[in-house]
C-alpha positions, 0 to 999 in steps of 0.5 A, spaced: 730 110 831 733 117 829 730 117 822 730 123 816 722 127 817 719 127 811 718 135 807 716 140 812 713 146 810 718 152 810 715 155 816 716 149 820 722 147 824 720 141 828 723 136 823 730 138 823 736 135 825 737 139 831 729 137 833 731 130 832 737 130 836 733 132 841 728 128 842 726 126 848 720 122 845 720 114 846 718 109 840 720 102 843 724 097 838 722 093 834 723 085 836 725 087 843 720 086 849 719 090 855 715 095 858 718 101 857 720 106 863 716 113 864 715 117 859 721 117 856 722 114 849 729 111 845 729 115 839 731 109 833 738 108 829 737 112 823 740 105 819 742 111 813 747 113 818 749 106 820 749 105 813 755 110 812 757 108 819 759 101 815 762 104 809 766 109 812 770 105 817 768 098 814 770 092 820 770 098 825 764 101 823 760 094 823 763 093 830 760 099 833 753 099 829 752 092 832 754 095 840 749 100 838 744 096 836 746 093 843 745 099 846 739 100 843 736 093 845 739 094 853 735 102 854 729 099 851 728 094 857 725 095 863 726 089 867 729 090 874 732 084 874 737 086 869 744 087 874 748 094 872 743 095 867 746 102 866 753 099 867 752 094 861 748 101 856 755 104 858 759 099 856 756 097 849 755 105 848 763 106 850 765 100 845 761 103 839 765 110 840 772 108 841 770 103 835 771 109 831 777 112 832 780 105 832 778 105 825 785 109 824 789 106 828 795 107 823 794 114 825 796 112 833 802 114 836 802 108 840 809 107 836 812 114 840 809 111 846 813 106 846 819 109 844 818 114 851 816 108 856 822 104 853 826 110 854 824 111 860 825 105 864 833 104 860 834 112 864 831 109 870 837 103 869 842 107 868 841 112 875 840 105 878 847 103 875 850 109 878 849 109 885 856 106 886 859 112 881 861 119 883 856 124 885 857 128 879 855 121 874 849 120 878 846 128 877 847 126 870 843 120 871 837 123 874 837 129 869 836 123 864 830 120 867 827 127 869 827 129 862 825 121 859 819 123 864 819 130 862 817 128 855 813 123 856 809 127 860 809 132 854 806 126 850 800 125 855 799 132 855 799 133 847 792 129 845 789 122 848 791 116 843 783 117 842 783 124 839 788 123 834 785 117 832 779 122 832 781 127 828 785 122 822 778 119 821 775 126 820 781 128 815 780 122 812 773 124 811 773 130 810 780 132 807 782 138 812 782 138 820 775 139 824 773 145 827 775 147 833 772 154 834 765 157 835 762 152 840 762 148 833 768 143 837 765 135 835 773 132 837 772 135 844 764 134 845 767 126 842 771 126 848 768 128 854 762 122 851 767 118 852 769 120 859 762 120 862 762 113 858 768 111 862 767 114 869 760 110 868 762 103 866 767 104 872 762 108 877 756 105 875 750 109 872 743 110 873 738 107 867 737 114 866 743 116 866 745 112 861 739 114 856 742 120 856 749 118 855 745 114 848 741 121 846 748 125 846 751 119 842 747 119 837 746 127 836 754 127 836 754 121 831 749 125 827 754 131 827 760 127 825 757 121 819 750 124 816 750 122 809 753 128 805 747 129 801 743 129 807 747 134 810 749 138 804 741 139 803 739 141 810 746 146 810 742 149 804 735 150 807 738 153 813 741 159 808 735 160 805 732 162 812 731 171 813 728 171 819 733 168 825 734 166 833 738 163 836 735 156 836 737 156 828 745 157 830 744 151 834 742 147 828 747 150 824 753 148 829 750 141 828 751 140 821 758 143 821 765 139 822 770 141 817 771 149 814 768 145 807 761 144 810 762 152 813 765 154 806 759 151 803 753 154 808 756 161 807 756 160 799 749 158 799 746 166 802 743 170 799 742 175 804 747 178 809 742 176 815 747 169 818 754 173 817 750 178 824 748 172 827 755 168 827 759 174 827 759 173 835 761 167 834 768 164 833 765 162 826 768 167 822 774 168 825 780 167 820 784 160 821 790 159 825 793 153 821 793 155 813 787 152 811 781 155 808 778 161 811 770 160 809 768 167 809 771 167 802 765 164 800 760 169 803 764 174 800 763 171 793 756 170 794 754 177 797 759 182 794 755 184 788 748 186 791 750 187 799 758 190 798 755 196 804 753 190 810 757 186 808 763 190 808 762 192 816 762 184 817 769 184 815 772 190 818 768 187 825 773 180 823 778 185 822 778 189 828 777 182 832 784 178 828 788 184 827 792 182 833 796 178 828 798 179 821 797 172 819 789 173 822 790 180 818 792 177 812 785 173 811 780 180 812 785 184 807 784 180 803 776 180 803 776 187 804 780 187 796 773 184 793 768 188 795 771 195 792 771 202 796 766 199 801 772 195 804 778 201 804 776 202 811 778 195 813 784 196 808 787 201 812 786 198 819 790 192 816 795 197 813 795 202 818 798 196 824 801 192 819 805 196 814 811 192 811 806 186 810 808 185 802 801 181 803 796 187 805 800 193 802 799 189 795 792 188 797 792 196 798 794 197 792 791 193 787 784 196 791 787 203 789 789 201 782 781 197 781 778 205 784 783 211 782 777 216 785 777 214 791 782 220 793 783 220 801 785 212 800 791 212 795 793 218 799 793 213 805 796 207 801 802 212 798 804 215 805 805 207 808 806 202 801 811 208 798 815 209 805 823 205 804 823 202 810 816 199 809 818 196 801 825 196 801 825 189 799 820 188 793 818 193 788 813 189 783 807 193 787 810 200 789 811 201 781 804 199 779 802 204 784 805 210 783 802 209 775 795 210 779 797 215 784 800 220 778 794 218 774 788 224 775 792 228 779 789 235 779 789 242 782 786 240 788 789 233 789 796 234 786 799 238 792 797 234 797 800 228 793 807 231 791 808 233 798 806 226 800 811 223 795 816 229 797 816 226 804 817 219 802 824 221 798 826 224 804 826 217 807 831 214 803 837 214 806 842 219 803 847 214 800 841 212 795 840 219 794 846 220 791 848 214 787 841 216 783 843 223 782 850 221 781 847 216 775 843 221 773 849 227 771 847 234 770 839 231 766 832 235 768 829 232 773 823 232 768 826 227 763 828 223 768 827 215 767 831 210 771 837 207 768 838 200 769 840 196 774 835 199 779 837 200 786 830 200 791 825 203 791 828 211 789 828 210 782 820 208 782 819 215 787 823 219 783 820 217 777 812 219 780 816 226 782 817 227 775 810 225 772 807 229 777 811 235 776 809 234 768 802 233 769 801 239 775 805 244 771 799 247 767 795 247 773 798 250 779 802 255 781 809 255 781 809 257 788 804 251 790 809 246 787 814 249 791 811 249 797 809 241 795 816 240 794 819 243 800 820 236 804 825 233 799 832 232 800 836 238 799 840 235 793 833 233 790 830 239 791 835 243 788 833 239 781 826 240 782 826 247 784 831 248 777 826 244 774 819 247 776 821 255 775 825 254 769 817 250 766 813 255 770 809 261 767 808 265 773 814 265 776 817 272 776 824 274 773 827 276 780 825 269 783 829 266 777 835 271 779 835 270 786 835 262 784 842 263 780 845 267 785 844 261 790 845 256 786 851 258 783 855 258 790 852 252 793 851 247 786 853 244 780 849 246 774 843 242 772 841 243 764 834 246 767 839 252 769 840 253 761 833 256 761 834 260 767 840 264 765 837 264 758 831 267 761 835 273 765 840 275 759 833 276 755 830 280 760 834 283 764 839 289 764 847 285 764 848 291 770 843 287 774 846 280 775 854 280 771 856 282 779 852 278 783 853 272 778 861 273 778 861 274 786 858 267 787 863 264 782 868 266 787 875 269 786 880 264 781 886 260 784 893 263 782 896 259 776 902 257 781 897 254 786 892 251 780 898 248 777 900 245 784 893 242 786 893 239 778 900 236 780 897 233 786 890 231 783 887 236 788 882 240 786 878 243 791 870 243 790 870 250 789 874 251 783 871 244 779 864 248 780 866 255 776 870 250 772 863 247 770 859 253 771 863 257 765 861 252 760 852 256 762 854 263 764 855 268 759 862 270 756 862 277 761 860 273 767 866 267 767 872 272 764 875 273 770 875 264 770 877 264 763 885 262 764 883 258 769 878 254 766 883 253 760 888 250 764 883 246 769 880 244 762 888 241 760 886 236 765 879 234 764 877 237 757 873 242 756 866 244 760 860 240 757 853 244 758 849 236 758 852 229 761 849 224 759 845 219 764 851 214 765 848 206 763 851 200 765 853 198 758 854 189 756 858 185 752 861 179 750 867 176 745 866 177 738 871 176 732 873 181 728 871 177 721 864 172 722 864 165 720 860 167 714 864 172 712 871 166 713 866 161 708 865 167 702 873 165 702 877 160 699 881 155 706 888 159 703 885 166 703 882 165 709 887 162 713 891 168 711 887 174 713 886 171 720 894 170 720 895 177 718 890 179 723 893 183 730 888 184 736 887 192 738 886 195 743 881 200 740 877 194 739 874 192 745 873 183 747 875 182 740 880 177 740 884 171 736 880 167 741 873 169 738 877 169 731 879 161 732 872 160 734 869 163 728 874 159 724 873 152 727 865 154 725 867 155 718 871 148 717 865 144 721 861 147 716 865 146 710 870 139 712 871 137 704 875 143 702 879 144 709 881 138 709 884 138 702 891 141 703 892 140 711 899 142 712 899 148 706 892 151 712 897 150 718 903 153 715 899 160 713 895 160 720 901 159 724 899 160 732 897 154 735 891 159 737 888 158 729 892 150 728 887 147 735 880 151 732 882 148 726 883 141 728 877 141 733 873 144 727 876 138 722 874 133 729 867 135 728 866 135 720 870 129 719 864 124 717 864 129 710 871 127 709 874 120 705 879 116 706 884 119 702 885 125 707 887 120 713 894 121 710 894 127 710 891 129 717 895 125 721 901 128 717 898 135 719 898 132 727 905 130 727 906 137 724 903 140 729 906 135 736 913 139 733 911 146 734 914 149 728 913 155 729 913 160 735 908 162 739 906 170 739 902 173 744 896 175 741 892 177 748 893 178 756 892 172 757 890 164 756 883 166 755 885 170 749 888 166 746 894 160 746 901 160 749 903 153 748 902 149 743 899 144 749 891 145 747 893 144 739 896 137 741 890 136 745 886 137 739 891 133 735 888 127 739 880 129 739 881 128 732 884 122 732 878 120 736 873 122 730 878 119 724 876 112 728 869 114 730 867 115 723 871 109 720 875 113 716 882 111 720 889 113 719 891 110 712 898 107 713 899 112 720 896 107 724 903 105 728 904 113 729 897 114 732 898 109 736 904 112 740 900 118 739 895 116 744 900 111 748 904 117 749 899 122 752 896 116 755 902 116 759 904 123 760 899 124 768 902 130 769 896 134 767 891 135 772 883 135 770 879 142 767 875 142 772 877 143 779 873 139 784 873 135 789 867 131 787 867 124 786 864 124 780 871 121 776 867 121 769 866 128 770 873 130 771 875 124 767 872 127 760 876 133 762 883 131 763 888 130 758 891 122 759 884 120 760 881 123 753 887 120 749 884 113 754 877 114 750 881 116 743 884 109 745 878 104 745 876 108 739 880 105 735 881 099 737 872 099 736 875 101 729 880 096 728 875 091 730 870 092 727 875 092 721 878 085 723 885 088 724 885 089 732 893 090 734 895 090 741 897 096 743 890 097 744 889 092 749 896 093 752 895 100 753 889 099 757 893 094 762 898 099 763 893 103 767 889 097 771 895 098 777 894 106 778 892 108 784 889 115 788 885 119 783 889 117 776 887 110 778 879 112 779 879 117 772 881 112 768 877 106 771 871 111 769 873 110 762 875 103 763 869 101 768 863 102 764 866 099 757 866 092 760 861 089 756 865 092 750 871 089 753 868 083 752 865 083 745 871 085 743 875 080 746 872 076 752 877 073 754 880 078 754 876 082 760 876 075 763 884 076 763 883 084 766 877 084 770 881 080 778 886 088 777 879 092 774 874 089 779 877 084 784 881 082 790 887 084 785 886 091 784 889 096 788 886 098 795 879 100 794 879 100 786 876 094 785 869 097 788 870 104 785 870 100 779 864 096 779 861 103 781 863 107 776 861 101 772 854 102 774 853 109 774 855 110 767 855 102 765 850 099 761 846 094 765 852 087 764 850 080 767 857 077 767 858 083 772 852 083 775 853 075 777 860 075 778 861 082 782 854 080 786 857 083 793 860 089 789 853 091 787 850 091 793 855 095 796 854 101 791 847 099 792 848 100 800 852 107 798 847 110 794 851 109 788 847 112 783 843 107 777 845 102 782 838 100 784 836 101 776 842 095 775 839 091 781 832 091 780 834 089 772 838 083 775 832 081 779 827 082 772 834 077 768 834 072 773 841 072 775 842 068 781 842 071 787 838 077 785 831 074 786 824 078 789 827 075 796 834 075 797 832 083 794 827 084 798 831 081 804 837 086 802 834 093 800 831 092 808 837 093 811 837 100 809 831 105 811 828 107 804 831 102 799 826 099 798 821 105 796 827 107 792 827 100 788 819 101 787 821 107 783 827 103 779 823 098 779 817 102 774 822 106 771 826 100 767 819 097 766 815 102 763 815 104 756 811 099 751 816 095 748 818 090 754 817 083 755 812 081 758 817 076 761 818 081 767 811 081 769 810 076 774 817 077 778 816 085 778 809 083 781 812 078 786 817 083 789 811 088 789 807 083 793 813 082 798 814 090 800 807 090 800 807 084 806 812 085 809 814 093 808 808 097 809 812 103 811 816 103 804 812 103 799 811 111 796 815 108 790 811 103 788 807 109 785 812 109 779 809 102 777 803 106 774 806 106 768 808 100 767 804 096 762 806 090 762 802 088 768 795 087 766 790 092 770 787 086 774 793 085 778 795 092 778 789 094 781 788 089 786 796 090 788 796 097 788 789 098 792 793 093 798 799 098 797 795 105 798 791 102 803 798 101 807 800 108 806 793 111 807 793 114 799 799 116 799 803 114 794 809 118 789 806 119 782 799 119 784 796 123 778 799 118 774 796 112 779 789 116 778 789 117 770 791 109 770 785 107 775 781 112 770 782 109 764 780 103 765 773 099 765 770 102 772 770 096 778 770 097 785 777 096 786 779 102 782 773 107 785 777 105 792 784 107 789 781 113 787 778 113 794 784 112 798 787 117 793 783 122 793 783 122 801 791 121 803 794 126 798 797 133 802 799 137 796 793 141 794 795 141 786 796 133 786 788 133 791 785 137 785 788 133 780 786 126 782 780 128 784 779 130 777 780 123 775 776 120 781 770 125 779 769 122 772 770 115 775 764 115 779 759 119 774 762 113 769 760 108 773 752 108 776 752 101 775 755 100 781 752 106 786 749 100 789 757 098 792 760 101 798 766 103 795 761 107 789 758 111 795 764 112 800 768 115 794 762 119 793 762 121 800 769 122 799 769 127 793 761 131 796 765 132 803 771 136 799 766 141 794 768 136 789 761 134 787 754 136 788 
């Protein structure tokens, strides 16, 4: 038996893991008889091991600690008489491995099989079927099945059924995939056991031989299932270790299977000596997969006090991944922890991969955290500030130029501002141009970048400036100039102007030479006013005046002026002397004077400074604000905005805004707007100013008696008369109104709020009600919003002829509620039953969700329309758009639900959305035919539903004031998808929150769910918080448990890990449980707990 050594002294090694899976030592077997063989003894069960076996894997596991144990008794007996003694030691051994990944046999593909076999076998048919066809069709067949076969061998080709079972075991485990690299490849060791155990059982096998095969199954069986505390304290002695061999790498490759378990020996060292060791090995070589790369761990543990070695640890990782740059990504990133000494691992990493975002951000975040390191930002700035490399992301390059200005001196600045100058010169010119365009004539000194920011340039060209502040005092002019030679000729003549015009050295023949060539060739820059300055105050007028005059060049005639002024044909030449005049003295542009002047009568006189030109922003405003509207009386008011125009000179100020102002005063002050409507009316006017004041009238009337209604609706009938003519207040219909259309719509939405708020028509009712018929009937208006959706309320509540529809059952809410209800109301409902195409679904978006209305209002009266409005008698296709929209925007009805059954299930099946909500609730009421059966049954004809009603199902009952009636049918139909659709359970998540199901039933339906699923689940931090919160019991650790091991999003993982790790450290009372130790095992295998 295999069991765990007693404490050895440090310096001994022999009782290890790696020792006992060694073994060669037999011991005999408790109970069994026998004379064993040679000197080779059986090493004993660790019943720790068979222990975890059983909790981890449950029925699977006791399956294979009984062949075990088998096993065990078979190689212990030394009896010749035994016939295929081997064979049978084989057969015991190769049924306890392969109990193992059967364990997961939902994780199998035999579904896939099954599919490609049969897929196989119906091509075969159809080649056979097309042996009396053309020669054409038969190729066709043949290829068929090629392919069928192709891809089955694909299948068999991929993994063997048993490695995927495998590897599921161990990602439940363990929560990541094993490793498969460094000699440390546990599935691929597993795997060739399993094939020896075969070829023996089919070949026979030696007695010996087959001991053999049992020492390598239990050492492998070690490997995979040592209890975690049991492996996480030999993983912590091993890193302890200073003095190392080769033997000491072995037993570390034993106690590896996941990235965690590398993760947590590397995090343990306190020392550089392992990382020599496995830096050979495949060990330390980043992921391939996204997983977490272990290295990290060490990092952490060793920056602080061994940042050189462990430094050239990763540059050896480097240089062995740098082939791709995802494997790259993993060592930059490293190298980013450990300060300078990680720089050179940072520049191979760039160097090869220099338009990675990833690593040049690495790069410069290392420059930013150490701006001593001279040589590296000026690497890092010769590759991150290149436009090729960042021509899609700034956020870092403008972080780094701070750092690369920042301690420039006389010794560095040079150097840096001819690498900046080069990277410039990378820009395309187009860029080039647009910047300098935006930035006018200003000195390139004060540049700052204008927004909207177009790439990389304005960032370079702000570094180009801050360096040349900063260098000015320091360095000669000669040495900026060199430095500045590599850029563009149209930003080079910026910075040249800029650099001797704020220079102290610069001689004064080097200025005149400059003004000489710019003058010719350039536009004035603002630097340029210093130089000429500097030259009128120094120099003798002989020595410049001619020269400047020459490269001004000689001025057009008036005739050929005028004519290119005609034609906007101004030549280049002549717009440079143009603006030029306007820095060089009097003497020197005299000759350009007439020329200048009449060029000036086209585009102004010549300014010395442009400004940068910035994108400016606006929005509508109204020439008076509301608060300013409410400081006057309504008539007052009312007039200022009648005589008011709008103006060109006033820029988005329109009779819009000022309506919209106005309808804020009147909401705000209803009362007294509504004193004296017609008198408001007739001093505004413009529709514009009459529809802003009904809406502002609609949205305050609740502040308005009943002694007005008169009034207001006289106000309406004004309006539906259009007495007064429409004057253009703007360019167009946004401006302001052209018809007097938007006031009558207006008219009705205040008709609407009259009968929304009680306050009725007084003796006007009969003119309301041909009001709304009126509108109702005239179709001709299509919807505000232009769609295609099907979306009918959407449109509906947009469109003319189905508002006054909704002002309609308004009103008769209103006379209903008073007792009066007359029958233009119901009338003009009929009217519409009969419409088809999208009128008629508009207005069955009103109708449809106010069916209950309908029928509190009158039932029978909903009875009377509902064959038109649902059923057979509606027009084509009608009647289920009507139930559809019903459900969509409806409250929950029974009549409909009872009545309409077929219906229902047909918006159900289309998805229509509430529908499902609609469904369950009837199932929850009782109504026949909707009970947990018949639903069951239905919602499985459609892939999907099933979960879906599971969300509707918690979504309906979740809250804390719902009967507890619903309990028992919501758990029944629970316990049906749990039955008989396990692979449509994800939404039951949602019953998390479901209070009225007691937790005793919750957890034992919710652990049968997430044990179909294999823990995963919607919800499943809303699952782990209800599971928490209770009394701990064995069922919620192992809801806790499957949860923890199923989920696949890291942030859900970490989140219900929380939750279970609280769970466990409340419940010691049951440790002794299977469940209390798997979730433990669970929670230490993730790094979760200690």
């Amino acid at each position: 038996m295999i069991t765990r050594p007693k404490a050895a002294p440090p310096q001994s090694r022999s009782t290890d893991l790696y020792s006992q899976t060694q073994l060669r030592v037999q011991r005999g077997v408790a109970g069994c008889g026998g004379v064993l063989k040679g000197n080779m003894e059986t090493p004993e069960l660790d019943e720790t091991l068979l222990s975890h076996l059983v909790d981890e894997l449950n029925d699977d596991g006791k399956r294979a600690v009984s062949f075990l144990r088998s096993a065990q008794a078979l190689i212990a007996f030394d009896d010749d008489s035994i016939p295929e003694h081997g064979s049978l030691i084989a057969y015991a051994l190769r049924e306890a491995m392969k109990a193992i990944p059967s364990s997961q046999n939902a994780a199998s593909t035999g579904g896939e099989w099954k599919v490609l076999s049969r897929e196989v076998v119906e091509a075969k048919q159809q080649l056979t079927a097309a042996a009396d066809l053309t020669a054409e069709d038969r190729e066709s067949a043949l290829q068929r099945l090629f392919t069928k076969v192709d891809a089955l061998d694909i299948f068999h080709k991929q993994d063997a059924v048993h490695q995927r079972r495998l590897i599921a075991v161990i990602v439940n485990r363990t929560g990541t995939q094993p490793l498969t690299t460094g000699d440390v490849a546990p599935i691929t060791s597993y795997q060739k056991i399993l094939g020896r155990l075969d070829r023996g059982l089919h070949r026979g096998i030696a007695i010996d031989a087959a001991r053999s095969l049992w020492l390598d199954c239990v050492s492998i069986l070690r490997q995979l299932f040592t209890p975690p505390e049991i492996r996480m304290a030999e993983l912590d002695e091993l890193a302890r270790l200073q003095a190392l061999t080769s033997q000491d790498l072995e037993k570390l490759k034993l106690l590896i299977v996941s990235p965690y378990h590398l993760h947590r020996f590397l995090g343990q060292l306190d020392h550089p000596a392992w990382l020599d060791l496995l830096v050979v090995t495949q060990l330390l070589d980043p992921p391939t997969d996204r997983q977490g790369w272990p290295m990290f761990a060490a990092v952490d543990a060793l920056k602080k006090d061994h940042a050189p070695k462990l430094a050239g640890i990763i540059e050896r990782i480097a240089k062995k991944s740098i082939l791709t740059e995802s494997a790259s990504w993993y060592p930059a990133r490293a190298a980013l922890e450990i300060g300078k000494y990680g720089h050179p691992t940072l520049k191979l990493c760039l160097k090869k991969y220099p338009r990675s975002q990833a690593i040049s951000s690495f790069a410069v975040s290392a420059s930013e955290a150490d701006t001593d390191t001279g040589a590296f930002i000026e690497f890092v700035a010769s590759i991150v500030l290149n436009h090729s490399n960042w021509v899609h992301s700034q956020a870092y390059v403008k972080k780094f130029m701070d750092t690369y200005c920042l301690g420039v001196n006389q010794e560095n600045g040079p150097k840096r501002l001819k690498i900046l100058a080069y990277r410039i010169s990378d820009v395309p010119e187009e860029d080039l141009s647009y910047a300098l365009f935006v930035m006018q004539n200003a000195s390139l000194g004060e540049y700052s970048a204008v927004q909207p920011e177009r790439g990389i340039l304005p960032t370079l060209l702000r570094g180009l400036a801050c360096l040349l502040n900063n260098l000015v005092e320091s360095c000669t002019s000669s040495d900026l100039l060199a430095s500045i030679s590599p850029l563009p000729d149209s930003v080079q003549e910026r910075a040249r102007s800029w650099v001797l015009a704020n220079s102290r050295d610069v001689e004064i023949e080097s200025i005149t030479q400059e003004l000489v060539s710019a003058i010719a060739k350039r536009d004035p820059l603002v630097d340029d006013e210093k130089l000429i300055q500097r030259v009128v105050n120094e120099c003798p007028e002989g020595s410049y005046v001619s020269a400047w005059q020459t490269s001004l060049g000689t001025p057009p005639g008036l005739q050929e002026l005028g004519t290119a002024l005609s034609e906007r044909n101004v030549n280049e030449e002549w717009r440079r002397a143009y603006r030029w005049s306007a820095f060089l003295p009097a003497q020197v542009s005299a000759p350009w004077s007439t020329a200048v002047a009449v060029i000036s009568g086209s585009y102004g006189p010549p300014v010395k400074r442009k400004e940068p030109i910035r994108a400016t922003f606006g929005y509508g405003r109204s020439p008076i604000s509301s608060e300013e509207l409410s400081a006057m009386s309504p008539q007052d008011a009312a007039q200022w905005i009648a005589n008011w125009s709008p103006s060109n000179a006033e820029w988005l100020v329109s009779a819009r805004e000022l309506g919209r102002a106005l309808e804020s005063t009147v909401s705000s002050n209803t009362e007294e707007w509504a004193r004296d409507p017609v008198v408001i009316a007739s001093q505004l006017r413009h529709p514009t100013y009459i529809a802003h004041y009904l809406l502002g009238l609609a949205k305050g009337i609740s502040a308005v008696g009943t002694e007005a209604a008169d009034k207001i609706v006289d106000l309406i009938e004004l309006t539906r008369t259009h007495p007064w003519p429409v004057i253009v207040l703007g360019k167009d219909d946004f401006d302001y109104d052209p018809t007097w259309r938007p006031t009558e719509h207006a008219g009705v939405s205040l008709i609407k709020a009259l009968a929304h708020s009680n306050i009725g028509f007084g003796e006007r009712g009969e003119y309301v009600w041909s009001v709304l018929a009126s509108e109702v009937e005239d179709r001709s208006e299509s919807s505000g919003i232009i769609s295609s959706s099907v979306d009918y309320l959407e449109t509906a509540l947009n469109r003319p002829f189905t508002q006054a529809l909704e002002a309609t059952f308004s009103v008769i809410s209103m006379e209903h509620k008073n007792g009066s209800t007359r029958a233009e109301g119901p009338r003009i409902i009929d009217s519409l039953l009969m419409l088809t195409g999208r009128d008629g679904a508009e207005a069955r978006a009103i109708i449809a969700p106010k069916a209950r209305f309908i029928a509190y209002v009158s039932p029978e009266w909903l009875e009377a329309i509902a064959p038109k409005l649902f059923g057979d008698e509606a027009p084509p296709t009608m009647g289920q758009t009507a139930v559809d929209l019903a459900l969509q925007w409806g409250q929950p009805y029974e009549w409909l639900l009872e009545n309409y059954r077929s219906s229902v299930r047909d918006s159900v099946r289309k998805g229509v959305q509430n529908s499902l909500s609609h469904y369950v609730i009837a199932m929850l009421w009782g109504v026949p035919g909707y009970t947990p059966r018949e639903n069951i049954s239905f919602l499985s004809g459609n892939a999907g539903d099933i979960s879906e009603a599971g969300k509707a199902l918690g979504l309906v009952l979740r809250g804390e004031n719902v009967s507890d009636e619903y309990s028992d049918t919501a758990v029944e139909f629970w316990k049906l998808a749990v039955e008989e659709h396990s692979q449509e359970l994800l939404g039951f998540g949602w019953m998390a929150e479901v209070k009225v199901i007691s937790d005793e039933t919750w957890n034992s339906v919710m652990l049968n769910t997430l044990s179909a699923t294999r823990g995963k689940i919607d919800l499943p931090q809303s699952v782990a918080e209800r599971a928490a919160d209770q009394e701990q019991s064995t069922e919620t650790l192992a809801i806790l448990d499957s949860l923890v091991r199923g989920l696949e999003e890291e942030w859900d993982r970490r989140e219900v890990a929380t939750y279970a790790r609280s769970s466990l450290l409340s419940a010691t009372s049951l440790a002794d449980t299977a469940e209390y130790r798997r979730l433990r095992t669970t929670l230490m295998e993730r790094g979760h707990m200690d």
